[in-house]
C-alpha positions as CSV (number, residue, x, y, z in Angstrom):
1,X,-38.9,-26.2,5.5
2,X,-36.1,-26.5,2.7
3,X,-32.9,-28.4,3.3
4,X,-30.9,-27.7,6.0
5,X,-27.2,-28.2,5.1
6,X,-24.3,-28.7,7.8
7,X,-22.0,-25.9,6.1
8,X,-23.0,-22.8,3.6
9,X,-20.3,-21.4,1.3
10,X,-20.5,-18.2,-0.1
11,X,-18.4,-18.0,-2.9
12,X,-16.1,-20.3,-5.3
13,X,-12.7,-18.9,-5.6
14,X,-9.7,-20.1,-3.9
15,X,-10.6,-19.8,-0.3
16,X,-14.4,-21.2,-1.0
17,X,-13.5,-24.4,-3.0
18,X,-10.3,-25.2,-0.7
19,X,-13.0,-25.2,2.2
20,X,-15.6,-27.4,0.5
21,X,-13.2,-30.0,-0.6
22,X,-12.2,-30.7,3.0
23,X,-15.2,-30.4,4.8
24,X,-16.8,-32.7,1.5
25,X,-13.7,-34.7,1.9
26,X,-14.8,-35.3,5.7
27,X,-18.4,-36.1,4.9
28,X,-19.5,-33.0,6.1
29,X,-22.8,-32.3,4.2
30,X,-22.6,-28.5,2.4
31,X,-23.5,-26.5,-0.2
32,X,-21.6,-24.2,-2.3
33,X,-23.3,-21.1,-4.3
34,X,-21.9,-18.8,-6.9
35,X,-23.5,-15.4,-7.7
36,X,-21.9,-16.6,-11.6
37,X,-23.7,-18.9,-14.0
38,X,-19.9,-19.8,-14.5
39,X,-18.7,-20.7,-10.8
40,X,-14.7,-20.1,-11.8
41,X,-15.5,-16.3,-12.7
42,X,-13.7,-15.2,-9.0
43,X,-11.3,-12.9,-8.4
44,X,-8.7,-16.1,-8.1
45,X,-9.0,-16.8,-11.6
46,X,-7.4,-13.3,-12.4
47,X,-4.5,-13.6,-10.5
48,X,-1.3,-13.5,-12.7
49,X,1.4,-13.1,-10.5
50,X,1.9,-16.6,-8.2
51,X,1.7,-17.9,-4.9
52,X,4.4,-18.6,-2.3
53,X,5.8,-21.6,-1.9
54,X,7.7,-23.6,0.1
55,X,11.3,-23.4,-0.6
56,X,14.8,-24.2,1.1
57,X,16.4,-22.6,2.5
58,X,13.6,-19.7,3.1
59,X,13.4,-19.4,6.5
60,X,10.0,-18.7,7.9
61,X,11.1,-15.6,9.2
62,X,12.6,-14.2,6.4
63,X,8.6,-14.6,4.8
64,X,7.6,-12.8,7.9
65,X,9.8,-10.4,7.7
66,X,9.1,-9.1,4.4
67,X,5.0,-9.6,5.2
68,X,5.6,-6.9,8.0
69,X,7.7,-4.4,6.3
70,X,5.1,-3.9,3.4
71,X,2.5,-3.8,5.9
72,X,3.9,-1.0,7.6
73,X,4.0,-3.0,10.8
74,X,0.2,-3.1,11.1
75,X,0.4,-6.7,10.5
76,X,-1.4,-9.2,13.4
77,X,1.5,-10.7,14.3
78,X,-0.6,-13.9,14.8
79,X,-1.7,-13.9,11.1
80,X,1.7,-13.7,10.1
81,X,3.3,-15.8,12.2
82,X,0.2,-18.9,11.2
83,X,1.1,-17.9,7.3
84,X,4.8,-17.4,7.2
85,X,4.5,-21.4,9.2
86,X,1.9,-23.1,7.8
87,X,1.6,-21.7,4.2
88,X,4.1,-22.6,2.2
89,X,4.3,-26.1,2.3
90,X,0.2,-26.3,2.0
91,X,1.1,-25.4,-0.9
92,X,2.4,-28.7,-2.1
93,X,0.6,-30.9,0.0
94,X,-2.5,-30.1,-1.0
95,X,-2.5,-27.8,-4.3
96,X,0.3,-30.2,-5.9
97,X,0.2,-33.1,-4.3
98,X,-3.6,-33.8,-3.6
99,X,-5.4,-31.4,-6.0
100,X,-2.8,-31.9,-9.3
101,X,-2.2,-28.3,-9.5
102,X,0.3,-27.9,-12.3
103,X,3.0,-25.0,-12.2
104,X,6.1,-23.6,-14.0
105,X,9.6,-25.5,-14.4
106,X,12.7,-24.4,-15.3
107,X,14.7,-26.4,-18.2
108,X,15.4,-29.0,-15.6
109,X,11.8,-29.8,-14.4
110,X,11.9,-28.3,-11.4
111,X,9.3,-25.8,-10.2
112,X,10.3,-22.1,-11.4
113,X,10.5,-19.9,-8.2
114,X,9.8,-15.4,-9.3
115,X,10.1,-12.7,-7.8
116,X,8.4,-9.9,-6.8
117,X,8.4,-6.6,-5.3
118,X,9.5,-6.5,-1.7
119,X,10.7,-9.9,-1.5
120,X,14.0,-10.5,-0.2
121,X,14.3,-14.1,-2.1
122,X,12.6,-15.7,-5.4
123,X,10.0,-17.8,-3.3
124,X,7.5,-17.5,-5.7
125,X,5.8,-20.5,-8.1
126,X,3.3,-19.7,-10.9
127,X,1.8,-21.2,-14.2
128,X,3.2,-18.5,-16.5
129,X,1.4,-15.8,-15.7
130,X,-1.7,-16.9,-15.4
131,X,-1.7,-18.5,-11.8
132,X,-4.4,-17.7,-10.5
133,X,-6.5,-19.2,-13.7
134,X,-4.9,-22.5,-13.6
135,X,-5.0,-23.1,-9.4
136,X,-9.4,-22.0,-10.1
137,X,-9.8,-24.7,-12.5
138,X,-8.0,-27.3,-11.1
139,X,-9.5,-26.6,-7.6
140,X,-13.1,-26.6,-9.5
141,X,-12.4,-29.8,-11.5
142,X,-11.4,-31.6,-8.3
143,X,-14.5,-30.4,-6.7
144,X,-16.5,-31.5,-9.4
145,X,-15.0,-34.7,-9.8
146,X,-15.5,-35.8,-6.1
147,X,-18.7,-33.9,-5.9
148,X,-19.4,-31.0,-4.2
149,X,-22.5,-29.7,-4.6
150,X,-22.6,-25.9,-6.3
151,X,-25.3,-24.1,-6.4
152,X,-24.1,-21.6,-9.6
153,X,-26.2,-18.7,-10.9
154,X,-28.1,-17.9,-7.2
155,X,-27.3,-14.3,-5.4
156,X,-26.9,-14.4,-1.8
157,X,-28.8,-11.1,-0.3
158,X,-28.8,-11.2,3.4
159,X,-27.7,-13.7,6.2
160,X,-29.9,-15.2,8.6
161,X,-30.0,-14.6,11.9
162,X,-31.8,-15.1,14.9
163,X,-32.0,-12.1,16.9
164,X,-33.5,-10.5,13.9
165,X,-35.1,-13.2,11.6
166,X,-37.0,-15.2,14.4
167,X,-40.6,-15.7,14.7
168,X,-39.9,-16.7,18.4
169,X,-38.9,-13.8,20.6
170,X,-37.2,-16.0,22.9
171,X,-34.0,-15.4,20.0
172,X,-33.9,-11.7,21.3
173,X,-32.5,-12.8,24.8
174,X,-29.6,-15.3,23.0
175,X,-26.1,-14.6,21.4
176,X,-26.7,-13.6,18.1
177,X,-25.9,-16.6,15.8
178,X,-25.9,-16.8,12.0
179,X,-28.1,-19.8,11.2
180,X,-28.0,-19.1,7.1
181,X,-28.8,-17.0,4.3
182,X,-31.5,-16.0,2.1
183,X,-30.2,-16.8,-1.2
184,X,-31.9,-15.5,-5.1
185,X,-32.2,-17.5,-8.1
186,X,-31.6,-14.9,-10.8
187,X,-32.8,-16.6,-13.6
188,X,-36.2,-17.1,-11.9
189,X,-36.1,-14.2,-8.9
190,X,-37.4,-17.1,-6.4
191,X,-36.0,-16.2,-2.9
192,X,-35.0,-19.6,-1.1
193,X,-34.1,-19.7,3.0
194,X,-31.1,-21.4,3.0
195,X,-30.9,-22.8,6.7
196,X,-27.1,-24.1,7.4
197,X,-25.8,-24.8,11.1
198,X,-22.4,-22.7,9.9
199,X,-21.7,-20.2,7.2
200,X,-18.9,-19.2,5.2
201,X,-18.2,-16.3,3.6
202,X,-16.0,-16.4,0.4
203,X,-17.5,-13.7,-1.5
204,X,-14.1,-11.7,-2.8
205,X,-13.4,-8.3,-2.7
206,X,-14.3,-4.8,-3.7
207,X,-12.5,-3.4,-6.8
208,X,-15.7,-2.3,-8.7
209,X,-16.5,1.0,-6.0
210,X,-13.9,2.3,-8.0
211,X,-13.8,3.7,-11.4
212,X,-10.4,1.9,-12.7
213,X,-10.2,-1.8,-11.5
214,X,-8.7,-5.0,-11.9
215,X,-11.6,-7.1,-10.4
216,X,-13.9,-8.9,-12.4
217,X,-17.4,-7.0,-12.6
218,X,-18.9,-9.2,-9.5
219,X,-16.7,-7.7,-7.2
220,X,-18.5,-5.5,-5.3
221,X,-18.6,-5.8,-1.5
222,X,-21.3,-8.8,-1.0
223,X,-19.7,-10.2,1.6
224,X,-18.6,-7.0,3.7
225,X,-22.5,-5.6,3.3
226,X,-23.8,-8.8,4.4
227,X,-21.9,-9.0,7.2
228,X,-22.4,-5.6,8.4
229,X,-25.9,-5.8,8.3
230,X,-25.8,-9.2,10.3
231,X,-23.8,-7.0,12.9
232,X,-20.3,-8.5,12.4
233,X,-16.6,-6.6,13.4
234,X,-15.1,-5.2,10.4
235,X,-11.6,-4.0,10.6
236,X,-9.1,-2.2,8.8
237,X,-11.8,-1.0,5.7
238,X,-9.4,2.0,4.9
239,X,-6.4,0.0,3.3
240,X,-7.4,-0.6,-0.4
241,X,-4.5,-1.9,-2.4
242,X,-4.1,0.2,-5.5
243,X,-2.1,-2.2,-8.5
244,X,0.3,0.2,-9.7
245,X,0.0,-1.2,-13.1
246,X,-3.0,-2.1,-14.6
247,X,-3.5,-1.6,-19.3
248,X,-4.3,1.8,-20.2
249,X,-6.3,0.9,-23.3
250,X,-9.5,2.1,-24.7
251,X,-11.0,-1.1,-25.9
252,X,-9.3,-3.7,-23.1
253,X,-10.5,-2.9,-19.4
254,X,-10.0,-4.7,-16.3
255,X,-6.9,-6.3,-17.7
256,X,-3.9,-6.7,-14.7
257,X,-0.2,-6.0,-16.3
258,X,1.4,-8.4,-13.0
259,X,4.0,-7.1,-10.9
260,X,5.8,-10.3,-11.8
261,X,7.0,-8.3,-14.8
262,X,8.8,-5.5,-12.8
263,X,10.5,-9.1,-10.8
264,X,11.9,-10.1,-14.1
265,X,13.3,-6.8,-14.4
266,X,10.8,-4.3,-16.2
267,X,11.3,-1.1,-15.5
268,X,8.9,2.2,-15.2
269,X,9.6,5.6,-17.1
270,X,7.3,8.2,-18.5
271,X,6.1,8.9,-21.9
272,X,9.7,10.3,-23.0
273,X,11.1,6.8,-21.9
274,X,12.9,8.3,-18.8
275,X,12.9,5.9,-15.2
276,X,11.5,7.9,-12.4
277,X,11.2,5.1,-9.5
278,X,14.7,5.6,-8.2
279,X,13.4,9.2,-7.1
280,X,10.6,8.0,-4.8
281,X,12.5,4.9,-3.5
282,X,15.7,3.4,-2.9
283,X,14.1,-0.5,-4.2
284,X,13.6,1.5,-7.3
285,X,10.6,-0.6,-9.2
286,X,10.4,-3.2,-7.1
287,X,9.0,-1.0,-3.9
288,X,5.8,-2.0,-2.1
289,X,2.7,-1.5,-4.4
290,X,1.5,1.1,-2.4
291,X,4.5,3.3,-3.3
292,X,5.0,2.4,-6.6
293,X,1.2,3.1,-7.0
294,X,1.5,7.0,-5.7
295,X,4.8,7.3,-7.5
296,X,2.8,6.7,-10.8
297,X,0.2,8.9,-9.6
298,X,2.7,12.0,-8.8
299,X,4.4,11.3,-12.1
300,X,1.2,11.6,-14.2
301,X,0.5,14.8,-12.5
302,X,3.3,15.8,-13.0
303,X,3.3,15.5,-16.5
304,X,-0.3,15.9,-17.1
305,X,-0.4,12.4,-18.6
306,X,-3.3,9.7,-18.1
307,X,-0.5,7.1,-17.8
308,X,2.9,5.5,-18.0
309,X,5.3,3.0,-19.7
310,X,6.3,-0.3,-18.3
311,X,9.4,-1.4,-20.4
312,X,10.0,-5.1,-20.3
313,X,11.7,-5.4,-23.9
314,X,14.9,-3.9,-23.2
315,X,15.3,-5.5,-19.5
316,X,14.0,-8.5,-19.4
317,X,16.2,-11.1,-17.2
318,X,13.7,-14.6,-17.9
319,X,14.9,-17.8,-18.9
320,X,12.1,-18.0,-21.0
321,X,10.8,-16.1,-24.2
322,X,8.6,-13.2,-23.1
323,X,5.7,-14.8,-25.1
324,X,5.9,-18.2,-23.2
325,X,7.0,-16.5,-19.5
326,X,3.7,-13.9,-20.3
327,X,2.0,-15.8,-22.4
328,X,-1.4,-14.2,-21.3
329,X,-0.2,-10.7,-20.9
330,X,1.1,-11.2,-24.2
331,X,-1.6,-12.2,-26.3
332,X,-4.0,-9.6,-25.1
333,X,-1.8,-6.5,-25.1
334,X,-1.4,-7.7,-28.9
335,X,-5.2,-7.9,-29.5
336,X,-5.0,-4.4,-28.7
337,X,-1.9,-3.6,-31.2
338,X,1.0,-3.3,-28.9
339,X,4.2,-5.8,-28.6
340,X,5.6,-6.2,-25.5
341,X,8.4,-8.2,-26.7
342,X,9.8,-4.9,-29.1
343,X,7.7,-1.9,-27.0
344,X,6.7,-0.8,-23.3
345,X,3.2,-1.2,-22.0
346,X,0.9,1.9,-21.1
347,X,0.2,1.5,-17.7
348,X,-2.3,3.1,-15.1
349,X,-2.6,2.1,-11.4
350,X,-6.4,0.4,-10.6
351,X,-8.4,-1.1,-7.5
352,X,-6.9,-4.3,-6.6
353,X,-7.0,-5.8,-3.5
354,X,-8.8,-5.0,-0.5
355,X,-6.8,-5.3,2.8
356,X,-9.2,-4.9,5.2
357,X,-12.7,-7.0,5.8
358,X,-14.4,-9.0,8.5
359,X,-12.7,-9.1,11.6
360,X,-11.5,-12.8,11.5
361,X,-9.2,-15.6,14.2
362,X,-6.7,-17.8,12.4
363,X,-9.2,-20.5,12.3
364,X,-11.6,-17.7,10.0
365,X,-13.8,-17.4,13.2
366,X,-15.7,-14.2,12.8
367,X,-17.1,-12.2,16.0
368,X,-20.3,-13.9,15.0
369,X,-21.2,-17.4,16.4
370,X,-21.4,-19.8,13.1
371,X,-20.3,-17.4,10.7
372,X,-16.6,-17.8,9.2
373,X,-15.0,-15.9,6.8
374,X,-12.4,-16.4,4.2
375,X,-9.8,-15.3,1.7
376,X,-10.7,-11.5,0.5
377,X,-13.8,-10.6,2.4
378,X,-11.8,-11.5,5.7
379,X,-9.6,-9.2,7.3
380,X,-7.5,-11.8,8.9
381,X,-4.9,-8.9,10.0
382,X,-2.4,-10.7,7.6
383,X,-1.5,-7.8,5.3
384,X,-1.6,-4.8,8.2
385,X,-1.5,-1.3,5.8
386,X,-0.6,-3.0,2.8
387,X,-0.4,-6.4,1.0
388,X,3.2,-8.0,0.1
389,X,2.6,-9.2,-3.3
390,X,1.5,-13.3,-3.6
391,X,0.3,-13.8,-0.2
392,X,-3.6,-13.5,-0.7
393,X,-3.8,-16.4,-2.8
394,X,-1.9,-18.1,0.1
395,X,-3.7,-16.7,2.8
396,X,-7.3,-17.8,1.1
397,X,-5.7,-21.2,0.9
398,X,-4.4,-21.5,4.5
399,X,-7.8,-20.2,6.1
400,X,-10.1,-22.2,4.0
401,X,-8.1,-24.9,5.1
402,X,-8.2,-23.6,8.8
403,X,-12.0,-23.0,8.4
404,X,-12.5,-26.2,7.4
405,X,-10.7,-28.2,10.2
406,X,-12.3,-25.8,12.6
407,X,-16.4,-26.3,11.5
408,X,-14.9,-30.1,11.6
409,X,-13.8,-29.7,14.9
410,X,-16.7,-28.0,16.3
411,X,-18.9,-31.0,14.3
412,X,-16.8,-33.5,16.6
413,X,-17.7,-31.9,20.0
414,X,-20.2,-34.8,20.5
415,X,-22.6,-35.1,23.6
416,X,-21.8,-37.7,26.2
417,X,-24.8,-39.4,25.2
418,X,-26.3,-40.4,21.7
419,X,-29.6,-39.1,23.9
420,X,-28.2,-35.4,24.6
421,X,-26.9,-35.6,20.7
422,X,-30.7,-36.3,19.4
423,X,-32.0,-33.3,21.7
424,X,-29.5,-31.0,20.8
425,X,-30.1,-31.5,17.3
426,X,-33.5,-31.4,17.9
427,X,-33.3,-28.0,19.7
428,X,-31.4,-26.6,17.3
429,X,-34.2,-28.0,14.7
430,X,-36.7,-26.3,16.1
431,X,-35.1,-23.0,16.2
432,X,-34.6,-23.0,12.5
433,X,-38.5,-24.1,12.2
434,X,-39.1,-20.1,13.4
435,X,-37.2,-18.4,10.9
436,X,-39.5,-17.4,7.9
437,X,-39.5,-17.1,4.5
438,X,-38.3,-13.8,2.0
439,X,-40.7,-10.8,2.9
440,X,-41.3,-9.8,-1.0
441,X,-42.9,-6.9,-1.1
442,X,-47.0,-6.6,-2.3
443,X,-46.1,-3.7,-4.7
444,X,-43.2,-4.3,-6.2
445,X,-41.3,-1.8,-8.5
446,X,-39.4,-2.4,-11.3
447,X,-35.8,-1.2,-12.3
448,X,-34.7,0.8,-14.9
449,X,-31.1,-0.3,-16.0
450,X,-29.7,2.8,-17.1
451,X,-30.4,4.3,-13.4
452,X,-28.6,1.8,-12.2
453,X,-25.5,2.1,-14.1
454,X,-26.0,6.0,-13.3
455,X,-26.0,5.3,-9.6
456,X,-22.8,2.9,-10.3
457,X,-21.2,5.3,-12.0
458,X,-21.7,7.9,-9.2
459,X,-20.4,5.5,-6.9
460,X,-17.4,4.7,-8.6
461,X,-16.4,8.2,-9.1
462,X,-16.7,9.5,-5.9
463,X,-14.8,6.6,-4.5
464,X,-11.7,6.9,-7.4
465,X,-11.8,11.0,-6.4
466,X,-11.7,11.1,-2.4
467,X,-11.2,7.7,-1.3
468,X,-8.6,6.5,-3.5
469,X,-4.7,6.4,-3.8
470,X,-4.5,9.8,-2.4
471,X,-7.2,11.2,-0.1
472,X,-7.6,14.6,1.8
473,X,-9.7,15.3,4.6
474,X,-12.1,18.2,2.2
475,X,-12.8,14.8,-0.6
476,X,-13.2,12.1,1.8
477,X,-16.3,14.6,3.6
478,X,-17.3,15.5,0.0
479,X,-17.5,11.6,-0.2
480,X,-19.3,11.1,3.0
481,X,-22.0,13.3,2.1
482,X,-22.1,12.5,-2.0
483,X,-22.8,8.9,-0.8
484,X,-24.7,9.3,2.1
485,X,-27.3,11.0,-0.3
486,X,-26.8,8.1,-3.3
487,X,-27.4,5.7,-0.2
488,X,-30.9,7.4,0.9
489,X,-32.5,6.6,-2.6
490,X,-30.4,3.2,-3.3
491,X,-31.8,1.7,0.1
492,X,-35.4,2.4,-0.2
493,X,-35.4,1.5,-3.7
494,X,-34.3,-2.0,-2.7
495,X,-36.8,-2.0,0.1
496,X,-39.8,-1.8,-2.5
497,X,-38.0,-3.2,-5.6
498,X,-38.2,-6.8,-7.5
499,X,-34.9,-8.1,-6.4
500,X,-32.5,-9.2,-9.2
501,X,-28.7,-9.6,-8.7
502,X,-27.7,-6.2,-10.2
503,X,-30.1,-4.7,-7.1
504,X,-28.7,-6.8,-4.8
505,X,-24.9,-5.7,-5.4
506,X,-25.8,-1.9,-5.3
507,X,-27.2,-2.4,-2.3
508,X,-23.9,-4.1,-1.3
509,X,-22.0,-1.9,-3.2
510,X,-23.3,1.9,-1.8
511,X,-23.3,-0.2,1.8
512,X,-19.4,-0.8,1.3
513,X,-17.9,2.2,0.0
514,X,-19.8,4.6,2.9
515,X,-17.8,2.0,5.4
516,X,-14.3,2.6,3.9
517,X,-14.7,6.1,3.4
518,X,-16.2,6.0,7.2
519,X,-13.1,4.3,8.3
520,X,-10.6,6.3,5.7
521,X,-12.1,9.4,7.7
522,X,-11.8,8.1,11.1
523,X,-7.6,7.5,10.6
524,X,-6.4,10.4,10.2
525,X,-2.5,9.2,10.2
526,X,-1.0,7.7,6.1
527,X,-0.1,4.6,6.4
528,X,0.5,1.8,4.1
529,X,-2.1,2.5,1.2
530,X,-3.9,4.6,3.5
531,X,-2.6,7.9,2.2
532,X,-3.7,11.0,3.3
533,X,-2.6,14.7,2.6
């Protein structure tokens, strides 16, 4: 029997690390793993934008009430209400204060509140425009300095539970529990069980089912195929966020051009250098993403154009120089040969952020005993229809946090007696005895790479065609069937295959996109970015 750990993380970004720190902090004995040989490589770390922050005079309400009205009043008004509370001043209590995150200042040294689109006041804080980057690596630092154990370079493929892992039948008669994972080394293919009394889920989103993306290339539904297979709720799967602006370049993919831009007064206009926003909505180019996102989208059909222009030279309303406010944004739109300080920015809206996700409680409680999930993978019900810009790094900060305290609270529901404590531990011992190792197949095949990017490919394209800022009810049944066929040959080839990562996450990835085109399908009325025609 390998180790049996107290808590096991999936993931490393934001939500992932704040949750190891506390239960390490606790004494609570985890593990961490990361799919990445570099454990920072997370969807956090590519966050430009900010986070909110706790500021006076900005009622809690007022947060709420601008969460609400870009989530089309979809919102869980429990979500909200725990956010709009509790988040904020996390935010310096723990980031600032106790990790040593370091953020913008103004010419008087005090943090540098943006804003962004759909705000109703500058509540914003952010290192330049590389947030996301410098919260990652300080969180990681502090976790390395303090030790937390991560496990980097190692592929999670399936959770473990016991109604379906168990040797002992007995497991078919109790509530289904998650009682670990089976995790991959990739470097070496060895399957390990991973036994762990709770699990957490961190694993990020799903940018990469579609064909233009802002995600980083590991982005591709783990967590939300994992959790499915294990028989978890998952809610809310048709709401994914499109970034209206994302580089149009032909050498520089992936790269986000942050909304914080548009807050310091950039404006949109096509390729004649004409504004268009103020035709689709009264806030002009600071509506909700989801708008500004289908406003592009009209405006390059309309003109037959594979993209915009963001202007921020001739409206820029900073303190600081455009090279030091975008210092990141800066330096690689002029690796590919454009100046944003003297010229606008070609611009095409991209995958960004997926709304929906396992069903999850305020404390990250999934509907499956053990099992917690956090930050992206979770649909906490925080972000209804559509995300208001800055609050996922927030929310994956607030519900690691509230993960954390919860597995610790469950920890400190002690027996009356040290007696009844040894047998339950016992008990629970023995159950984990019955689970068994990896099934590897006798004959196992080999893949060939270029299928597999073929089969990507497919993937992508079907989803960016019929399930993506616009859908119709003709594509997203094109989409059913295209991937219901794609998932016929993926699936068995896994079944016989030498596992390696890049099988693992097409597995993950085909297993994903057939649920949000299943749930796209299903509601049949646009909301939010859920926009059908």
């Amino acid at each position: 029997m390998q180790e049996i750990y107290d808590v096991l993380i999936i993931g490393t970004g934001i939500a992932g690390l704040t949750t190891a720190i506390r239960l390490h902090e606790a004494g609570i004995r985890l593990l961490i793993v990361s799919k990445e040989s570099d454990p920072i490589e997370t969807n956090t770390r590519y966050a430009q934008g900010g986070i909110i922050a706790w500021k006076q005079g900005d009622p809690p309400a007022s947060l709420a009430a601008d969460i609400y009205e870009a989530g089309q009043h979809y919102n869980s008004t429990d979500a909200v209400q725990t956010l709009s509370q509790d988040g904020p001043g996390l935010v310096f209590d723990f980031l600032i204060e106790h990790i040593g995150t370091q953020f913008s200042t103004d010419e008087q040294g005090h943090i540098d509140y943006t804003e962004e689109a759909a705000h109703s006041d500058r509540r914003i804080i952010h290192f330049e425009d590389h947030t996301g980057e410098q919260i990652e690596q300080a969180l990681y630092a502090y976790a390395q300095k303090i030790g937390v154990p991560i496990l980097a370079d190692h592929t999670a493929i399936d959770l473990i539970t016991n109604n379906h892992h168990s040797n002992d039948t007995q497991e078919l008669y109790r509530q289904r529990e998650v009682f670990g994972a089976y995790i991959l080394e990739n470097t070496t293919g060895e399957v390990k069980r991973c036994c762990a009394h709770h699990v957490v889920l961190a694993t990020g989103g799903v940018g990469n089912l579609y064909q233009h993306t802002t995600n980083p290339t590991g982005a591709t539904g783990d967590g939300i195929s994992m959790a499915y297979h294990a028989g978890a709720d998952i809610i809310n799967t048709e709401f994914v966020q499109f970034h209206p602006t994302s580089l149009f370049h032909k050498d520089i993919k992936r790269f986000l051009i942050s909304e914080s831009l548009r807050g310091e007064g950039a404006r949109l206009t096509d390729l004649q250098g004409n504004e268009f926003m103020s035709r689709y909505s009264p806030l002009g180019d600071l509506a909700p993403r989801d708008v500004v996102a289908r406003s592009i989208y009209d405006q390059m059909s309309r003109d037959g154009t594979e993209y915009v222009l963001l202007n921020l030279a001739d409206h820029y309303q900073g303190s600081q120089p455009i090279t030091t406010r975008f210092s990141q944004i800066s330096g690689v739109c002029k690796r590919g040969g454009i100046d944003i300080t003297r010229e606008p920015i070609p611009v095409v809206p991209a995958a960004h952020y997926f709304c929906g996700g396992i069903k999850v409680d305020t404390c990250a409680r999934t509907s499956l005993k053990n099992l917690y999930a956090v930050g992206e993978v979770s649909c906490t019900g925080l972000h209804g229809a559509n995300r208001l810009a800055s609050t996922s790094l927030l929310e994956g900060l607030l519900w690691g946090w509230n993960a954390a305290g919860n597995i610790m609270g469950a920890m400190c529901e002690q027996p009356l007696t040290e007696t009844s404590a040894a047998e339950l531990k016992r008990v629970k011992l023995e159950r984990f005895a019955h689970i068994p190792e990896w099934d590897t197949p006798k004959d196992q095949e080999t893949f060939d790479p270029l299928l597999l990017k073929q089969d990507w490919k497919a993937i992508q394209l079907t989803m960016w065609n019929y399930a993506g800022i616009i859908r119709t009810k003709k594509g997203l049944d094109r989409a059913q069937a295209d991937l219901g066929y794609y998932a016929h040959r993926i699936l068995k080839f896994y079944r016989e295959a030498q596992l390696t990562r890049d099988i693992i996450e097409l597995r993950n990835g085909i297993t994903t996109a057939r649920i949000i085109v299943g749930a796209a399908l299903h509601n049949t009325v646009s909301t939010g970015c859920h926009y059908r025609i």
